[in-house]
C-alpha positions as CSV (number, residue, x, y, z in Angstrom):
1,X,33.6,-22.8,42.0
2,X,36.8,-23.0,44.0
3,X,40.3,-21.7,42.3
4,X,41.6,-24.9,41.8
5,X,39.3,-26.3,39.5
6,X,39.0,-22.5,37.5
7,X,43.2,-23.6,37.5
8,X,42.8,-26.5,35.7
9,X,40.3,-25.1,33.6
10,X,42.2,-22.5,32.2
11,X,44.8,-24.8,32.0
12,X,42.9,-27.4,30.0
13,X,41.7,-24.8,28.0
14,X,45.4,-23.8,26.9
15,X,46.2,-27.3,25.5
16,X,42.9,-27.6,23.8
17,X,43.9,-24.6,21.7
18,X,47.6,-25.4,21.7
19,X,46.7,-29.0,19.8
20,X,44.3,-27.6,17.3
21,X,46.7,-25.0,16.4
22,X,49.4,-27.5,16.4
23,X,47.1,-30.1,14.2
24,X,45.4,-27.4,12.2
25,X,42.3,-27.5,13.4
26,X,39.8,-25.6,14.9
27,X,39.0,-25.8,18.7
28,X,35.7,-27.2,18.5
29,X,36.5,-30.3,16.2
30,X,39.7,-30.7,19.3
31,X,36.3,-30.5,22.0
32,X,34.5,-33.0,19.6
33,X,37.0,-35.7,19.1
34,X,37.6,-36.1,22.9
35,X,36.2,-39.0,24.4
36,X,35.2,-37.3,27.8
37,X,33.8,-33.7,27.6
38,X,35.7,-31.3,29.6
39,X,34.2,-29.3,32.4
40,X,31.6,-26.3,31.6
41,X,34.1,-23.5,32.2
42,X,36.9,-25.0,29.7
43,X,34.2,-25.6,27.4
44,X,33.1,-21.9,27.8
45,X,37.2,-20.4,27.3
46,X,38.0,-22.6,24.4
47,X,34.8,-21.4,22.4
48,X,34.9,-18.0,22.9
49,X,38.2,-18.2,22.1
50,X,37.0,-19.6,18.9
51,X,34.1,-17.4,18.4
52,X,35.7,-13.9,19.1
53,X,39.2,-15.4,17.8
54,X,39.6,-12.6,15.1
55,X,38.8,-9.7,17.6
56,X,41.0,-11.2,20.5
57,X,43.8,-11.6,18.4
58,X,43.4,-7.8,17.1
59,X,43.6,-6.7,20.6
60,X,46.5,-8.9,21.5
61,X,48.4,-7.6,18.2
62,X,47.8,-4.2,19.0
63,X,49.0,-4.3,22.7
64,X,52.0,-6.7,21.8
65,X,54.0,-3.5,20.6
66,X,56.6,-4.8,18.2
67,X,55.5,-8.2,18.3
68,X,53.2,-9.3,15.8
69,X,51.0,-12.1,17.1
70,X,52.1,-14.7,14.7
71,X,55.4,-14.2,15.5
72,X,54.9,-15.0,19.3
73,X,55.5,-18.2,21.3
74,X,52.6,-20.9,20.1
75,X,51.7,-21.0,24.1
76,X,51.7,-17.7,24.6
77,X,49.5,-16.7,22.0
78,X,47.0,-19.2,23.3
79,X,48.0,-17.8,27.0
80,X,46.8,-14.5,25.9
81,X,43.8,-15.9,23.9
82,X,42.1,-17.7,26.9
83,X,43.0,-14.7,29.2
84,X,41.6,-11.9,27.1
85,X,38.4,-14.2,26.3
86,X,37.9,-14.2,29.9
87,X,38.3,-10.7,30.6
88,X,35.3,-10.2,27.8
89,X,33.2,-12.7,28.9
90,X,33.7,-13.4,32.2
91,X,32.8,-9.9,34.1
92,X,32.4,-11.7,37.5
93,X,36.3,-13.1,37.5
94,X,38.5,-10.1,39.0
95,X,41.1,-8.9,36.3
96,X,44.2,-9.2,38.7
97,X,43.2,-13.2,39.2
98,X,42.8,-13.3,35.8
99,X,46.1,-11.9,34.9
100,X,47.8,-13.7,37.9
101,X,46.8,-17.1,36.3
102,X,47.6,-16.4,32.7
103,X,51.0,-15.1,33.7
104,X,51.6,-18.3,35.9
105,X,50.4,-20.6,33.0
106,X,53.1,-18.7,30.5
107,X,55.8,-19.0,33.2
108,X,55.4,-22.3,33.5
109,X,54.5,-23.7,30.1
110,X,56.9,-21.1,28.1
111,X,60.3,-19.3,28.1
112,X,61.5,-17.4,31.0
113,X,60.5,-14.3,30.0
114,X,56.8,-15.2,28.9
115,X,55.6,-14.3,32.2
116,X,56.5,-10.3,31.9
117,X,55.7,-10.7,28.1
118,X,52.1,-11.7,29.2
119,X,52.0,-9.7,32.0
120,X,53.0,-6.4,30.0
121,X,50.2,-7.2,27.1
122,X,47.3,-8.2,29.5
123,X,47.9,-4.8,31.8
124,X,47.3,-2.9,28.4
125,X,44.2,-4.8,27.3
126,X,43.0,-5.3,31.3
127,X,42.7,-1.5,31.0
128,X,41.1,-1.1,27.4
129,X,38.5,-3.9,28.3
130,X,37.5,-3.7,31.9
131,X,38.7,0.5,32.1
């Protein structure tokens, strides 16, 4: 699979979880309700997301020093969600084009300083999960 379409992926995957967060719901009732199944790799980010969604968002707090995960920007949370799902599941991807594209989806969906927020949190947990 070229970049592009991992891109979009990743970026697909990031408003899938944005509008179940933002409606309540969980990811996979988002996936069910659209009318055209996203590609395989989406699919693959938004539920493990889902499925390992307590233990992602454990690392996440504990890397975020003085930010508590709730407290965070609703897209960079998510940001951060589909990145360190990747890094778990995904041992083919190479961390720093993992890292790259999570830092470019949070500077250009968030604030200005998302993209060192991110950054600064996925170098701690690129190191914890991949060593």
């Amino acid at each position: 699979m070229d970049p592009a379409p991992r891109h979009q992926a990743r970026e697909r995957a990031l408003t899938l979880l944005y509008e179940a967060e933002l409606k309540g719901t969980t990811p996979a009732e988002v996936l069910d309700e659209l009318p055209v199944a996203p590609d395989a790799y989406t699919i693959m980010l938004v539920r493990s997301v889902e499925a390992r969604g307590a233990e992602i968002d454990a690392m996440v707090d504990a890397a975020a020093i003085g930010w508590d995960i709730e407290r965070m920007a609703v897209v960079d949370r998510n940001v951060l969600r589909v990145a360190v799902a990747e890094l778990l599941e995904r041992p083919e991807v190479p961390t720093a084009v993992i890292l790259n594209e999570a830092v470019e989806l949070a500077s250009a969906y968030s604030t200005d300083d998302s993209g060192r927020f991110v950054n600064g949190v996925l170098a701690t947990l690129a190191d914890d999960i991949r060593g």
